[in-house]
N, C-alpha and C positions, 0 to 999 in steps of 0.2 A: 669433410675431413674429420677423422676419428680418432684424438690422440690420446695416448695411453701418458698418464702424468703422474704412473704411480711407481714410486722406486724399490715397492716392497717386494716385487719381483729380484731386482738387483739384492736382498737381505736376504731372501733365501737362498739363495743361489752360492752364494757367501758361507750360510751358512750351513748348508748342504757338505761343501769342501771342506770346512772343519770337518763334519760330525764324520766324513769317510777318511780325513786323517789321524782322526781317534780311532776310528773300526779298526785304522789297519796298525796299531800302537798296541790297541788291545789283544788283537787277532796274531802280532809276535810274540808278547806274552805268552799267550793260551796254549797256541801249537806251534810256536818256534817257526816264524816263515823262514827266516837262515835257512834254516836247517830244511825247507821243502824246498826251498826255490834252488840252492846252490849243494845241498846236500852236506852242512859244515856241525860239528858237535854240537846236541842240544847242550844248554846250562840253562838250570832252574834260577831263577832271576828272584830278586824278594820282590813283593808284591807293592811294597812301598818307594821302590822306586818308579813302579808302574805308575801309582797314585800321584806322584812327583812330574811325570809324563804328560800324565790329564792334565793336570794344574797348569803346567805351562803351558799348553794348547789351549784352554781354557782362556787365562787372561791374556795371550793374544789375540785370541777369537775376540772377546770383550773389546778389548783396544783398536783390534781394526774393524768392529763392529759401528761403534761408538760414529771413530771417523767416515764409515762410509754414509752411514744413517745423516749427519750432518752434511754431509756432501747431498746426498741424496734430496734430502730436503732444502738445500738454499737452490739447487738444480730447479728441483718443484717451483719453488717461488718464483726464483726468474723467468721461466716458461711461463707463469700463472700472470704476467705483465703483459699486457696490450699497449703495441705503439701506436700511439694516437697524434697525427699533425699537431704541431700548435698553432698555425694560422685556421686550417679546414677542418678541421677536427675529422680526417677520415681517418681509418686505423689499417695501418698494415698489416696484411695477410701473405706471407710471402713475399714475392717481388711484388705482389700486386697492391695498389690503395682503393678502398672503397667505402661508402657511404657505411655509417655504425651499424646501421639496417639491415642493410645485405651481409656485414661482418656476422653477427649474431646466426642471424638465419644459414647462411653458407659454413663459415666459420667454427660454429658450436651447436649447430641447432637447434638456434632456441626464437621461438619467434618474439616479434614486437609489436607495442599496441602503442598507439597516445596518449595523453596525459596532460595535464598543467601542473607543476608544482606549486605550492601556496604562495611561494616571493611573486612567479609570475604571473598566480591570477591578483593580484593584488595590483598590481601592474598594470596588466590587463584593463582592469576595474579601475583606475587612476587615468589612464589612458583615457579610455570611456569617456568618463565623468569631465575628464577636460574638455574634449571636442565637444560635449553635450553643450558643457559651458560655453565656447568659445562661438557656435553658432548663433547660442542665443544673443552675445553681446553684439553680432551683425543685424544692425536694421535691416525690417524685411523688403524694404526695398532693393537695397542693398545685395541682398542674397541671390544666389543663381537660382535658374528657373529649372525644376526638376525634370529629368530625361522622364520622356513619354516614350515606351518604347514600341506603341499601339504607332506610334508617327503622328 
């Protein structure tokens, strides 16, 4: 599964729709669409009222810009969360739950290797050193007699 988790597609697209609501603001100016599309009397417009035009297209664009890009990206985020059991720790994929392993691999493609972190070789290494300890405090009479596995 190959998901697209990028909203910049959605900015442009956005902001595409302005910049041809401007083309066609400036494009009545220019050549008077009135006047092509329905055939109705040019008038010479000042140009500063064109410029008045921009502006408010402008800081709309801005404004709905602004909240789409925040929308966009708490979207992101949430997508970017894996459910994870809190008993099994498998992680949901869909309807399905599977081992983190096979999530990774299937899921994102990204393989996995093994590891110890330092808390758990320490651990580990405590662990160890206890049973090392705990044997030797059993007399060896005492001790079980080691599997021979020759018979």
């Amino acid at each position: 599964m190959k998901a697209v988790k990028d909203g910049s597609r959605v900015l442009w697209y956005e902001s595409l729709g302005f910049g041809l609501i401007l083309l066609v603001s400036w494009l009545n100016r220019l050549v008077g669409l009135p006047q092509i599309l329905i055939g109705r009397d040019p008038n010479i417009e000042k140009w500063r009222d064109a410029f008045m035009e921009t502006m408010v297209i402008l800081l709309i664009w801005a404004f709905v810009h602004s909240i789409t890009k925040r929308l966009v990206d708490r979207l992101h985020h949430l997508e970017g969360l894996v459910r994870v059991c809190a008993w099994c720790r498998r992680v949901g994929h869909g309807e399905r739950w599977m081992k983190m392993e096979d999530y990774f691999s299937e899921g994102l493609n990204i393989g996995t290797t093994h590891g110890v972190c330092p808390e758990c070789m320490t651990d580990v290494q405590e662990d160890t050193k206890r049973f090392y300890r705990s044997k030797e405090a059993i007399p060896l009479g005492e001790r079980p007699a080691p599997i021979n596995p020759a018979g």
